[in-house]
C-alpha positions in Angstrom: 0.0 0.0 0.0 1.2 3.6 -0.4 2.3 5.4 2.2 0.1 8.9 3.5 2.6 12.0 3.8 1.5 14.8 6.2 3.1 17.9 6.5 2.4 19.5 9.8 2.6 17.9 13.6 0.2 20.3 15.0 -3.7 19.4 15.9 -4.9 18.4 12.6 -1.5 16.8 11.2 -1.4 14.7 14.6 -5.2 14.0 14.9 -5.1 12.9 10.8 -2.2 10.4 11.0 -3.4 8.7 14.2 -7.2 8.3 11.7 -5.5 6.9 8.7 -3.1 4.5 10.8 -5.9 3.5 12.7 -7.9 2.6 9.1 -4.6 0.9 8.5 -2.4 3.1 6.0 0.6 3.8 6.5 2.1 7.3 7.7 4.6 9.4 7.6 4.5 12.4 10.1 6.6 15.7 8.3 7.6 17.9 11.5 10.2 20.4 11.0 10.4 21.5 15.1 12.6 21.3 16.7 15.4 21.4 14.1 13.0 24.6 12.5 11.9 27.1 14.5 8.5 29.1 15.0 7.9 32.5 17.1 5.0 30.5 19.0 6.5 27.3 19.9 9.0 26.0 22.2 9.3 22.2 22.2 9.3 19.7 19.0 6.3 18.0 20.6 3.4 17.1 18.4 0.0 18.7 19.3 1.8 21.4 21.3 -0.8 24.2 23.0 0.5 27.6 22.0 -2.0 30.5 22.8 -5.0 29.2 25.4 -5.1 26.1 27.2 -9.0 25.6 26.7 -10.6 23.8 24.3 -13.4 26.2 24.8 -17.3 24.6 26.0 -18.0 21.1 26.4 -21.6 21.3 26.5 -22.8 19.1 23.8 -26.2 20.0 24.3 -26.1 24.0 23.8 -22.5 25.1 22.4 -21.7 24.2 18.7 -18.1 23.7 19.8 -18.8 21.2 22.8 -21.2 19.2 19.9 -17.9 19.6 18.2 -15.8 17.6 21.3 -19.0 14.9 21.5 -18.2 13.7 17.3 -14.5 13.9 18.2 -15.0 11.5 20.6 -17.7 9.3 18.7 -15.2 9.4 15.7 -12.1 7.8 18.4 -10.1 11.3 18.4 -6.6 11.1 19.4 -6.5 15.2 20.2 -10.1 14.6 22.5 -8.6 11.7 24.1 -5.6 13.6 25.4 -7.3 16.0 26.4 -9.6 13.9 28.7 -6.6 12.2 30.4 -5.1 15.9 30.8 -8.1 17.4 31.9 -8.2 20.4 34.1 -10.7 22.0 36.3 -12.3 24.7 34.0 -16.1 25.4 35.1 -17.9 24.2 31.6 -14.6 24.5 29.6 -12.6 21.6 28.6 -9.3 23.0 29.9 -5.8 20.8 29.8 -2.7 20.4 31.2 -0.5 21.4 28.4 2.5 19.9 28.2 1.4 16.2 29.6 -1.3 16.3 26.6 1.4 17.3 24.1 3.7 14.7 25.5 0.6 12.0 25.4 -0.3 13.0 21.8 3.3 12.5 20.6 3.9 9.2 23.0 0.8 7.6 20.9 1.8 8.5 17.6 5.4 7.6 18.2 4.4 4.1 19.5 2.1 3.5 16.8 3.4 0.7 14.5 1.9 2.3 11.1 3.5 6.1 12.2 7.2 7.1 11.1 8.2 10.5 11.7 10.6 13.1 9.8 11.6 16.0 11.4 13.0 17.9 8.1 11.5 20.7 7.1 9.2 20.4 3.6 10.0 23.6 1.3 8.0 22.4 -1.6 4.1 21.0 -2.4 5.5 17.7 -3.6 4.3 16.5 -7.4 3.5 13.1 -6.7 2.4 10.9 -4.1 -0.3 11.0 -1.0 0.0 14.6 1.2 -1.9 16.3 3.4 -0.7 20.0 4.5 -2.1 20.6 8.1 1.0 22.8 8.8 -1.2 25.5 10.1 -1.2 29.3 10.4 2.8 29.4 11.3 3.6 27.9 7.8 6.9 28.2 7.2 7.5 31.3 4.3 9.3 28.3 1.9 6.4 26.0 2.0 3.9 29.3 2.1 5.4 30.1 -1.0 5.0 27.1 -3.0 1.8 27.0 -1.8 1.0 30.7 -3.8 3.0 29.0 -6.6 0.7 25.9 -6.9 -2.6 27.6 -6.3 -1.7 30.8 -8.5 -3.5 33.2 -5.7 -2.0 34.7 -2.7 -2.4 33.2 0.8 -4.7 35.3 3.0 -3.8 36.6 6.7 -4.7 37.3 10.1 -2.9 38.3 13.2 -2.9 35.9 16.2 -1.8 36.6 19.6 -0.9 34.9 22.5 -2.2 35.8 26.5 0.6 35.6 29.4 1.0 33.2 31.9 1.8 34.3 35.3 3.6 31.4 38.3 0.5 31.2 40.7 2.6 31.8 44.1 3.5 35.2 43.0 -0.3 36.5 42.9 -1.4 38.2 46.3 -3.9 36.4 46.8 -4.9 38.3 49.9 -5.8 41.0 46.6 -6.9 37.8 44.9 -9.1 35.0 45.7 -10.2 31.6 44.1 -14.1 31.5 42.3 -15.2 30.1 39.3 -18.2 32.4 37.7 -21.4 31.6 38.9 -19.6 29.1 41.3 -19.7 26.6 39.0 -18.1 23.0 40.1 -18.4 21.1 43.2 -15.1 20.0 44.2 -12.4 22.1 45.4 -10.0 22.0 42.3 -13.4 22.8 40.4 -13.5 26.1 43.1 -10.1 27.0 42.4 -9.9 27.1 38.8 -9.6 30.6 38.4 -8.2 33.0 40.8 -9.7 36.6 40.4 -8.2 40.3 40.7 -10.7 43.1 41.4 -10.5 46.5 40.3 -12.2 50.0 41.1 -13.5 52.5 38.9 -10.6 54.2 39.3 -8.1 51.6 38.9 -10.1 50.2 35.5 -9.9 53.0 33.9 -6.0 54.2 34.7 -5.6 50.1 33.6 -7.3 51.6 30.3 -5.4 54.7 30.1 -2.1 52.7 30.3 -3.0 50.1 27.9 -3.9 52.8 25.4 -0.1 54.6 26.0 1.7 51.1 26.0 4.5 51.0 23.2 3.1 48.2 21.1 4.7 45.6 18.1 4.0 47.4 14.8 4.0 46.1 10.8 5.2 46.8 8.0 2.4 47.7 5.1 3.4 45.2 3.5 2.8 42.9 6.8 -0.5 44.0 7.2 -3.2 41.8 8.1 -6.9 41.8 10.0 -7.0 40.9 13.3 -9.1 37.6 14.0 -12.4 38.8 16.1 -12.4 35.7 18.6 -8.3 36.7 19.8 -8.4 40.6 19.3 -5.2 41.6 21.3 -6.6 43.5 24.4 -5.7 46.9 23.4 -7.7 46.6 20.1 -10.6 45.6 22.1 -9.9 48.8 24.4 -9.6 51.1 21.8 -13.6 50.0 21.0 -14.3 51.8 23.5 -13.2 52.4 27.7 -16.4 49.9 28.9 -15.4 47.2 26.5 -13.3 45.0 28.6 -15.7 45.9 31.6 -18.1 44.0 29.3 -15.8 41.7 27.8 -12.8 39.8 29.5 -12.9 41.4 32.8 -16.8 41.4 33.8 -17.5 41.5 37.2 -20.8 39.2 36.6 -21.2 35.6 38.6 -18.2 37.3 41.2 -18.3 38.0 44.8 -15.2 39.5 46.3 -14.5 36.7 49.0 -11.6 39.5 51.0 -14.9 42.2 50.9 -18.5 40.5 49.7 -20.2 43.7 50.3 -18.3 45.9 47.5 -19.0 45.1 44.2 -15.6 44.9 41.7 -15.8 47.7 38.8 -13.7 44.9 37.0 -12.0 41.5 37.5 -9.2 40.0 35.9 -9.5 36.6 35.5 -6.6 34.1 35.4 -6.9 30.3 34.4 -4.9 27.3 35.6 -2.9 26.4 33.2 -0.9 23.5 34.6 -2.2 19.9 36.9 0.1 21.2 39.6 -2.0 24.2 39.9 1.6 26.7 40.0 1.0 28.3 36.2 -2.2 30.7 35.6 -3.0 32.3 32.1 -4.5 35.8 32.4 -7.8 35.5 29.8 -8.2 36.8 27.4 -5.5 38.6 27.4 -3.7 38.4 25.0 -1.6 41.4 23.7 0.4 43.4 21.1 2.5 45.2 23.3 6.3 45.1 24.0 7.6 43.0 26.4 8.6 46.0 28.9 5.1 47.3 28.5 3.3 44.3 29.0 5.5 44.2 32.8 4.4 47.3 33.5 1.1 47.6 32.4 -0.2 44.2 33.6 2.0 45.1 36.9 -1.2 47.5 37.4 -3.6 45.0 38.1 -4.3 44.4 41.8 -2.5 41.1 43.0 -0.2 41.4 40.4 2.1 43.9 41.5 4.8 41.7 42.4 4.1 38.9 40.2 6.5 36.8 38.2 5.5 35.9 34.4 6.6 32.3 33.2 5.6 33.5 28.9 4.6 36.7 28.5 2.4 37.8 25.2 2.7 38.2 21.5 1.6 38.6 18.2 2.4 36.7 15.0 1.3 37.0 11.6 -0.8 33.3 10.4 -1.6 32.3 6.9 -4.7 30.9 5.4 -4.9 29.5 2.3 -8.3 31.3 0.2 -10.3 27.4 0.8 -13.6 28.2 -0.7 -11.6 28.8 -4.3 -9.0 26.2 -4.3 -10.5 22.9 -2.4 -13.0 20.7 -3.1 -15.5 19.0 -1.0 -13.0 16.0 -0.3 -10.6 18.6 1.2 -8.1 18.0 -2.1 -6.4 21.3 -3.8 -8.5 21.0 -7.2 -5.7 22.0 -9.3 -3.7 19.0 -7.5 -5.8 16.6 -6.2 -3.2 14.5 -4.7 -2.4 17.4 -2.3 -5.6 17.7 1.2 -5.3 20.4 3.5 -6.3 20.5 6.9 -6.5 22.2 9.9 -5.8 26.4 10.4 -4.3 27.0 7.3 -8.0 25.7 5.9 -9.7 29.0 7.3 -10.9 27.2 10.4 -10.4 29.0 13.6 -9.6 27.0 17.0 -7.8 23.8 18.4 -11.0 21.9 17.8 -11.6 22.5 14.8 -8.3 22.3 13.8 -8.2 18.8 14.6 -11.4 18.5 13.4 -10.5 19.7 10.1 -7.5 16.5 10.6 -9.9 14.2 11.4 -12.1 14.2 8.2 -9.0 14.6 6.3 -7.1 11.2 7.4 -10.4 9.2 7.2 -10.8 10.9 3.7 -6.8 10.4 2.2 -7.5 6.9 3.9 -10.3 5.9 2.6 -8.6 6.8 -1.1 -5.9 4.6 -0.8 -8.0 2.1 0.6 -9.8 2.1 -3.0 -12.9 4.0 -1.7 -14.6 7.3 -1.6 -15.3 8.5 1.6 -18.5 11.2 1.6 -18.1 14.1 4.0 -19.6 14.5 6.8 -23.4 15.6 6.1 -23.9 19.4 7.0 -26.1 19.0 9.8 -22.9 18.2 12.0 -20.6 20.3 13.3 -17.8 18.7 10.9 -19.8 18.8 8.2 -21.2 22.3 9.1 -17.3 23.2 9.1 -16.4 21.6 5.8 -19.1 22.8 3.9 -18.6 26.5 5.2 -14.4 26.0 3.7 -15.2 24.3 0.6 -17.9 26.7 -0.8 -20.2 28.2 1.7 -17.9 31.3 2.6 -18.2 33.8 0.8 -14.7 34.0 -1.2 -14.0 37.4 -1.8 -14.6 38.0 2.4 -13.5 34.4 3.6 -11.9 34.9 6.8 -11.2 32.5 9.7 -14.3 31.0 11.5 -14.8 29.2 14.7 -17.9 26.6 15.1 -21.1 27.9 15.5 -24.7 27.4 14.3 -24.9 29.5 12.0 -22.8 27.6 10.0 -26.0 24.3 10.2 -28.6 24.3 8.1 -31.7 26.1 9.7 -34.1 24.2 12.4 -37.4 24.4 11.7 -38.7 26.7 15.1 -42.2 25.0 15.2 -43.0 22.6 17.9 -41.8 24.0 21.1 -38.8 24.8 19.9 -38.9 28.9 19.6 -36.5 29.2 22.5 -32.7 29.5 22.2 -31.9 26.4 24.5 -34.8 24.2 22.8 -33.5 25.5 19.8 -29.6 24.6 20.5 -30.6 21.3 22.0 -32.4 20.6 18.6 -29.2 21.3 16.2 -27.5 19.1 18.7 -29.8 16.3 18.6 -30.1 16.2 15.1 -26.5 16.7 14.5 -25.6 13.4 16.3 -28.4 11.4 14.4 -26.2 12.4 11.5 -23.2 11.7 13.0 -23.9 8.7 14.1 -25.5 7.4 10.8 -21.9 8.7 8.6 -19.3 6.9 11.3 -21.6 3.3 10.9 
């Protein structure tokens, strides 16, 4: 049998070879870290977390993205089943424990007898042979420019960035104190999921003041690129307006102040655990363009933080998405070379999940084809399906831009029969995207 090339150890690249070995092809895994390396990453791990450590809702029932986790898991997901043997405390999230899940991602792969792995870089779309390209939005500029050779159009961009992470026995937590919103979870590592920094009117809006000063990271014109909605840098979300963070990332709602429960924060700052041990916390949503010395100082601001110690602090970068409406077909194939898939970020997908997503359909597909048969795509009523159909032809070309899950991307559900509410509503997409599910694995 031939052999499946994939270029790309990320989400998708590790969540497709683990499908296709499993339908019994042979793979081999292109990774060009750590011997190449990216602004983002800083191990050769497969699957490494670089921005958030959330895999966003796991509520199958009423969020498209945790319906998203639920046919992950149905479909035997290598990235979903880390991720549950990694798990952290998170309220409704499905949070993880970064570097044990990269580490258990790359252990399974490695140990499977159908996986090889290369860690040279590719610099070309190879002519012949099985590929899929699930190198993502930090494609390096040689492969990104074969890549506008071969498709004759120019790759499209967004920036990213990435949210600090602060070592938790530097917060004062007598500033500080340990809730989840609304108090959700039972057990105590549930309860101490997030610790929270309360501001006053006046310290918000001197925070807002200072962000708006802050030296930030600028581009060239010729860098330029939108920002992605869903991971706006903090200070592009301030410049909206001064009450946008008070309504956004740092909304006092589902809070009580446990130091002073009879003062009401302006603002909180909410930090995430990032590692098992509990001793790494990300500030959310976060993330930032400023400079380095900026971000210290700035962030410095923020009561509890005054003294505290940052293990990463944030970025930007510039990603790369390939125009996927235009150039792939409905089997995820590049139509002008059809033995070339794509999967994952570079695909216009937004998100770890349905990056690996994106992987999974494209493994079982490439599979399938070497296998001698044709393997349909998911039908749009999922959230895989919802996702494929929305890259290969229901965007919009001329304003495709990257897109998280969500049900606006399903077919409507007819509102009659009880089901003119937003939660009978939800729960109805969900149901009837698991029928269909369901019905395309068997």
């Amino acid at each position: 049998m031939e052999t499946l090339h994939i270029i790309g150890g990320g989400m998708a690249g590790s969540e497709a070879a683990w499908q296709a070995a499993q339908m019994g092809v042979p793979v081999v895994l292109h990774e060009m870290r750590p011997q190449v390396k990216t602004f983002a990453h800083r191990t050769g791990d497969f699957a490494e977390m670089v921005c958030s450590n959330s895999f966003r809702s796991d509520d199958s029932e009423q969020n498209a993205v945790g319906l998203l986790h639920w046919e992950m898991r149905a479909a035997n997901g290598l990235i979903l089943q880390a991720a549950e043997a990694h798990r952290l405390p998170a309220g409704g999230a499905l949070a993880v424990d970064r570097d044990p899940f990269a580490a258990h991602v790359t252990a399974a792969l490695k140990s499977h007898p159908l996986i090889s792995t290369s860690y040279q870089e590719v610099t070309d779309l190879p002519s012949s042979g099985h590929w899929i390209v699930a190198t993502g939005p930090l494609t390096s500029t040689a492969l990104a420019e074969s890549i506008r050779a071969a498709t004759g159009a120019q790759a499209l961009a967004f920036f990213d960035a990435i949210a600090p992470i602060v070592y938790a026995d530097t917060v004062d937590m007598s500033v500080a104190w340990m809730q989840s919103r609304y108090d959700k979870g039972e057990t105590l590592e549930e309860q101490t999921a997030y610790m929270n920094c309360p501001m006053t009117r006046d310290q918000y809006y001197a925070f807002i003041e200072a962000l708006g000063a802050a030296e930030k990271t600028e581009f060239k014109p010729e860098e330029a690129a939108a920002y992605f909605d869903g991971c706006l840098p903090i200070e592009v979300m301030a410049e909206r307006g001064p009450e946008t963070l008070r309504h956004g990332p740092m909304k006092p709602v589902g809070l009580t102040n446990t130091h002073d429960p009879q003062i009401k924060p302006y603002a909180v700052v909410q930090l995430r655990r990032d590692n098992k041990l509990g001793t790494l916390y990300n500030i959310v949503g976060f993330q930032t363009k400023m400079k380095y010395g900026a971000q210290l100082a700035v962030f410095k601001m923020i009561p509890g933080l005054e003294n505290a110690s940052f293990a990463r602090l944030g970025g930007i970068h510039r990603n790369t998405f390939i125009n996927s409406p235009t150039l792939i077909d409905n089997q995820m194939r590049l139509k002008s070379r059809p033995n070339i898939r794509f999967a994952g970020q570079i695909t216009g997908v937004e998100g770890y999940v349905e990056s690996a997503a994106m992987g999974l359909v494209a493994g079982r597909m490439a599979a399938a084809e070497l296998l001698g048969q044709t393997l349909t795509p998911p039908p749009p009523e999922t959230a895989m399906g919802a996702l494929i159909t929305h890259i290969t032809g229901g965007a919009d070309a001329k304003t495709f831009q990257p897109m998280n899950v969500n049900f606006g991307l399903f077919p409507p559900i007819d509102a009659k029969g009880g089901r003119k509410g937003r939660q009978a509503r939800y729960k109805a997409y969900t149901d009837r995207a698991k029928d269909a599910f369901t019905a395309w694995l068997a």
